[in-house]
N, C-alpha and C positions, 0 to 999 in steps of 0.2 A: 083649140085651134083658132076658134072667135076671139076669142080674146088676145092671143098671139097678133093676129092680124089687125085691130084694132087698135093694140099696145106700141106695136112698132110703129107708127104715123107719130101716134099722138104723142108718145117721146121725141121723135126726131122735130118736130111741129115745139115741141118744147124748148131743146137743147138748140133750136135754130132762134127760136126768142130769144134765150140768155146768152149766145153768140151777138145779135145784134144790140142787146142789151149795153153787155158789156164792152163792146165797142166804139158805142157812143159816150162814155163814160169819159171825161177828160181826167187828168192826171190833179192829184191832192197832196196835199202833206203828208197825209194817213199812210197815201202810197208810199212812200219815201221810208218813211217810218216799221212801214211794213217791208219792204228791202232790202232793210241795214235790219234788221231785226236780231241779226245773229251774228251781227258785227261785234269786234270787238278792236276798243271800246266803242260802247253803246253811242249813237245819234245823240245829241243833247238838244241841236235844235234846227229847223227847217225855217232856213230865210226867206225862201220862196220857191214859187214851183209857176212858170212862166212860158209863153212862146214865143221863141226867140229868132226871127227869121226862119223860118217853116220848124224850127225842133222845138222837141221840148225838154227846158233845162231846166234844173234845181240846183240849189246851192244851199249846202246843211254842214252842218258840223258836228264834229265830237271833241273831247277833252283837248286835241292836239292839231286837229286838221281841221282847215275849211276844205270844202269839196264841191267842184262841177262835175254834174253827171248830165248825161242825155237822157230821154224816157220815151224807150216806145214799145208798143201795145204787142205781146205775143198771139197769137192765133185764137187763144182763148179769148182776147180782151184784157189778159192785164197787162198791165205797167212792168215795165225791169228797166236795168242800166244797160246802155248797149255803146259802144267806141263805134268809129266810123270803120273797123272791120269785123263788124257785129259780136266781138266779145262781148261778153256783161264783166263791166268794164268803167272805170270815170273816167271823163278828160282830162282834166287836170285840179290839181291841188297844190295847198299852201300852208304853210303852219300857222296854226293859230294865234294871232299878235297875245301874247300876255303881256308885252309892255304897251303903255301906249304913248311912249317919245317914237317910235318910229314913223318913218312920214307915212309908208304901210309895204305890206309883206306881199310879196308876189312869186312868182312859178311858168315858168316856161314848159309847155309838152309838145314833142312831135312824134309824127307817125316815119318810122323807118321806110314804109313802101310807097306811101301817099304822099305829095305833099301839102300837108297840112299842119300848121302849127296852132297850138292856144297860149294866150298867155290870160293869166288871172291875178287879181290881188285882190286885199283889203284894203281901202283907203281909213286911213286914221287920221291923220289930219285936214281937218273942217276946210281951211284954205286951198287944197286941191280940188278943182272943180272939174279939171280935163285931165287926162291920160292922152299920151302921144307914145305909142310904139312905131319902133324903126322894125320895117319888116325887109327893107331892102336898102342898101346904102344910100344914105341920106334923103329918104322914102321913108314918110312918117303917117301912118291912119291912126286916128281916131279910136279910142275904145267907148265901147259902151258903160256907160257909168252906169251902178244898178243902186238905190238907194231901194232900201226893205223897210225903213222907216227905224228899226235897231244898230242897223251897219250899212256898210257904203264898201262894193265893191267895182272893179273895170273886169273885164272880159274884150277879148277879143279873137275869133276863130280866122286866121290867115292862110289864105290857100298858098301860100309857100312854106317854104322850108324853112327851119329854125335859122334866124339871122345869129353870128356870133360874131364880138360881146353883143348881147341882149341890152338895149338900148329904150330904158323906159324913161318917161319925161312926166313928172305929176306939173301943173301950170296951175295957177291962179285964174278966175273967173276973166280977170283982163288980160292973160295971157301971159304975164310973168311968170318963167321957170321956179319954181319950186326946188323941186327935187329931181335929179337925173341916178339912173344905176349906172353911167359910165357918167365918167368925170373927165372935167373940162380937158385935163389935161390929155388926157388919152383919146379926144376926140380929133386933134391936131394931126 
């Protein structure tokens, strides 16, 4: 019975260190990798793993898709994918450029109940410097350009509702249009 009473402290006294433990722990590639483990197909590679105005986000890929995910700590301490109505869940994805003439490949996601939209891509050509999404007629924000040091993506999470047509603008360093998803003419 000593030892009963004894055992139960110093366990709990235990399992409350590796609580705190693991909840100091910030999120890794490892995690990501540990995730998609039983993904198919498999992860090939972890771009990054980042905080992104208060979240945290990765961007990894396998054979076909690039992918943003969110990552937050379950009760235990670890890491999982979670949507903004806590599925485990990515935000948005894009297929994977195999060519590289396109200017880059992008994806629009919205939440049916929320509004919230994302939009993502990979930038492929060297000369776009800015991304300008149209999230509201003729209302254009800034995406965040994410360079990994291997690839070059934009991101941007929009507390509105998906705009349609989706209205993406890649610009040159000095501000010259590049490339548009809607075309001149349909802009009229």
């Amino acid at each position: 019975m000593r030892k009963l009473l004894i055992g139960i402290p110093i366990m709990t006294i235990i399992f409350c260190l590796f609580l705190v433990y693991n909840h100091k722990q910030l999120p890794t590639k490892d995690d990501v990798f540990k995730i998609t483990a039983n993904w198919s197909p498999k992860t090939e590679e972890v771009y990054m793993v980042r905080e992104i105005d208060g979240d945290w986000l990765t961007i990894f890929k396998n054979s076909s898709t690039t992918i943003v995910s969110r990552l937050e700590q379950n009760w235990l301490g670890f890491w999982e994918f979670k949507d903004d109505l806590g599925s485990e869940s990515s935000l948005v994805s894009t297929h994977y450029p195999r060519e590289t003439d396109l200017d880059f490949t992008w994806n629009a996601s919205g939440r049916d109940h929320i509004p919230i939209s994302y939009y993502f891509g990979q930038i492929n050509n060297p000369k776009i410097q800015e991304i300008k999404i149209e999230i509201e007629k003729d209302i254009f924000e800034n995406a965040l350009v994410i360079d990994t040091g291997g690839a070059r993506f934009f991101f941007l999470k929009s507390e509105r509702q998906t705009l349609l047509p989706i209205n993406i603008r890649g610009h040159s360093e000095s501000g010259i249009l590049i490339y548009s998803t809607v075309k001149k003419w349909m802009l009229k």
